[in-house]
Every structure is written in structure tokens, then in C-alpha cells.
N, C-alpha and C positions, 0 to 999 in steps of 0.2 A: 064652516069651521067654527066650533067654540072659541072664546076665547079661552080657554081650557088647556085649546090644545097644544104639543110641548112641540110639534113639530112647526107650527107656523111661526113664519120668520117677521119678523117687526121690523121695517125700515125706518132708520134714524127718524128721519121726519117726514113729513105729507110733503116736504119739495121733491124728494129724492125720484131719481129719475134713472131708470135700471141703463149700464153702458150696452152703446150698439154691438150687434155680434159682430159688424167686420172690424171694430176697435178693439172687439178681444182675440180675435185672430189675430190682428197685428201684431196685439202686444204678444201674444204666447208663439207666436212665430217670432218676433224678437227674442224675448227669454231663449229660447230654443234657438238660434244662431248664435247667442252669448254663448251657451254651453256647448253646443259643440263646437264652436273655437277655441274653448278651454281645452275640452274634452280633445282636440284634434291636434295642439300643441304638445301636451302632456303625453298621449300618446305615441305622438310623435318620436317623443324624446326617449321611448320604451321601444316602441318598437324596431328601431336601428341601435342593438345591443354595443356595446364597445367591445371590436375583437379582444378576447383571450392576450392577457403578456403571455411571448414564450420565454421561461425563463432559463430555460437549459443552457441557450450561449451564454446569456450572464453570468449564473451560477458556473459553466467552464471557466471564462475570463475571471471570474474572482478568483478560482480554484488556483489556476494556473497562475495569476497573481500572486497569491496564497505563499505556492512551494519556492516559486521566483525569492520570494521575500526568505524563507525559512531557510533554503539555502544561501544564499547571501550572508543570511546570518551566522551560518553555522559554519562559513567559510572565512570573512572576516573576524569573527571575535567565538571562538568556539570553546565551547563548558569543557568543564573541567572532566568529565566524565565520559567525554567522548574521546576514545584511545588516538594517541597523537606517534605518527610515528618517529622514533627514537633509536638514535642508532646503536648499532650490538655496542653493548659498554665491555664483551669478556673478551678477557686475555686469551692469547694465542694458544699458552697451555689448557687455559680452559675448554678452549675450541675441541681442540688436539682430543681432551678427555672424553670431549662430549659423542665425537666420531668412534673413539678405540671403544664406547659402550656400546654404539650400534653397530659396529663390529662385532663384539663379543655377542651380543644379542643374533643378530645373524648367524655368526660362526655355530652355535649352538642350533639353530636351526638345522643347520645342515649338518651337523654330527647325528643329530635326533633323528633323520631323514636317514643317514646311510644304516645306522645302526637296525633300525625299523627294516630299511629293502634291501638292504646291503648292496648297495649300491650310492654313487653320489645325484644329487638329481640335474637334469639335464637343465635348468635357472633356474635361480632364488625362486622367481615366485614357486614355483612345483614343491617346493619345502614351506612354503608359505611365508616368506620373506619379502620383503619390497624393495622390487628389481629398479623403481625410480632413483634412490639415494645411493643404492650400492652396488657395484658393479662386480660381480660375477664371473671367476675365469676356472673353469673347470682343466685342471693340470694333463693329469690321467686317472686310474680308476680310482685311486685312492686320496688325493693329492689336490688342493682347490687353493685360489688365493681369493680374500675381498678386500675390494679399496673401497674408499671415499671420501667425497673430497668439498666443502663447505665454501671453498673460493678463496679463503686465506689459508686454513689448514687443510691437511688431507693426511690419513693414518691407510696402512696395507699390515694385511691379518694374510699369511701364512698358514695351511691347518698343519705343516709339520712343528711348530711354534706352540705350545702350552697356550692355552688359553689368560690363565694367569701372568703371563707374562703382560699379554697383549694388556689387560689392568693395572698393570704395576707400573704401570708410561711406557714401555718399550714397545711400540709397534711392525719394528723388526728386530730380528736375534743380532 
């Protein structure tokens, strides 16, 4: 070899004295027990994942905390906007009025009903009336009465009676 050449290695000095090969085994067999007990900790710690939170029960238990709470709320100290119930403020003749119009309203059904089949219909509803509030008594062919009755007042419609009348306050002749 020249001394030219770029690939020859120059040793520090004329002491140096190259290490034994079973000294560099050692050592690179040490390095290499170093790292993989790095390597075998670290992965360690990867390869046993942390199960999944479920969070479904939670997110229930909150939920249901949640409505626990909002009702509570809306039961002790409740907004102004949510309707409070209040009892009927109207007077008795009010009542009284209020019935003689669904009367009249009814009554009227069933005059529209006979006049149309000629005949009376066999219950309000078949005139198209609502047989829950007002009670229905078919006389004979010509001839019907309705009542009803609101728990403090109650008004009775006659069809021999004028219509008008039944509006004017009188709900019997």
C-alpha cells in the first residue's frame, strides 16, 4: 500500500495494540443486553394496551343525574313561563254561558242533521257533535233535549225552545 492510499487506516501510534476478538464480543454482546432490556421494558409497556373506558354507563349516570337535577329544578322554583295551574277565576253565570254556547253549537248540529235526513240522528256524534261533554237524549221523532254539565254549572237546551232563547241566559222556557 502507498502511502497515497485513502483507504489505509493510520493507528494513533506504534503502541496501539488492535482489542482481542473475545473483548469485542463481550462488549457488543453487553451493548446488546443493554438494548434489549430497553427495548423489552418499553415494549412491554405497548404491548399490554390499557382496556378501552366504557363510557356508556357514565355518560347514563350523568344523564340521569342531569334530568334528576332539571326536574328538581323545575319543581322547586319553576320559570315563569311554564303554565302554573290556577284555578277557574269565572263566575257561575260565566260558566252557565259558556255551556248554553256549546249547547247552542250542538243544538244546531242536530237541526242541520234533521233537516239534511229528515230525520233526528240516533247520537250527537252521527251529527258530528261531541258525545263526551254533552249528553244526548233523543225524545221522539221530532223532539231531542241536550244537557251539560261543567261540575259547578249545568245548562238543558230543549229543541221545542228557540235557539235564541237558549243565548239570551235562559236555558229553559
Amino acid at each position: 500500500m502507498s502511502p497515497d492510499d485513502p483507504f489505509k487506516r493510520p493507528y494513533p501510534d506504534e503502541n496501539y495494540v488492535p482489542p482481542d476478538e473475545a473483548d469485542l464480543r463481550k462488549q457488543a454482546l453487553q451493548k446488546a443486553y443493554e438494548i434489549a432490556a430497553t427495548i423489552t421494558t418499553d415494549q412491554d409497556r405497548l404491548l399490554v394496551p390499557k382496556p378501552p373506558t366504557d363510557w356508556q354507563p357514565i355518560l347514563r349516570a350523568f344523564n340521569a343525574a342531569l334530568a334528576v337535577a332539571a326536574v328538581a329544578w323545575l319543581f322547586l322554583s319553576p320559570p315563569a313561563w311554564l303554565p302554573q295551574s290556577t284555578p277557574d277565576l269565572r263566575s257561575s253565570e260565566q260558566r252557565a254561558l259558556g255551556l248554553r254556547l256549546v249547547l247552542a253549537m250542538e243544538a244546531a248540529r242536530v237541526n242541520a242533521y234533521l233537516d239534511a235526513e229528515g230525520r233526528l240522528p240516533e247520537s250527537l256524534a252521527v251529527a258530528g257533535g261531541d258525545a263526551r261533554s254533552v249528553r244526548y237524549v233523543m225524545i221522539d221523532e221530532t223532539r231531542y233535549t241536550l244537557s251539560a254539565s261543567d261540575g259547578t254549572a249545568s245548562a238543558t237546551y230543549e229543541s221545542t225552545t228557540p235557539l235564541n232563547t237558549l243565548l239570551g241566559g235562559r236555558s229553559t222556557p
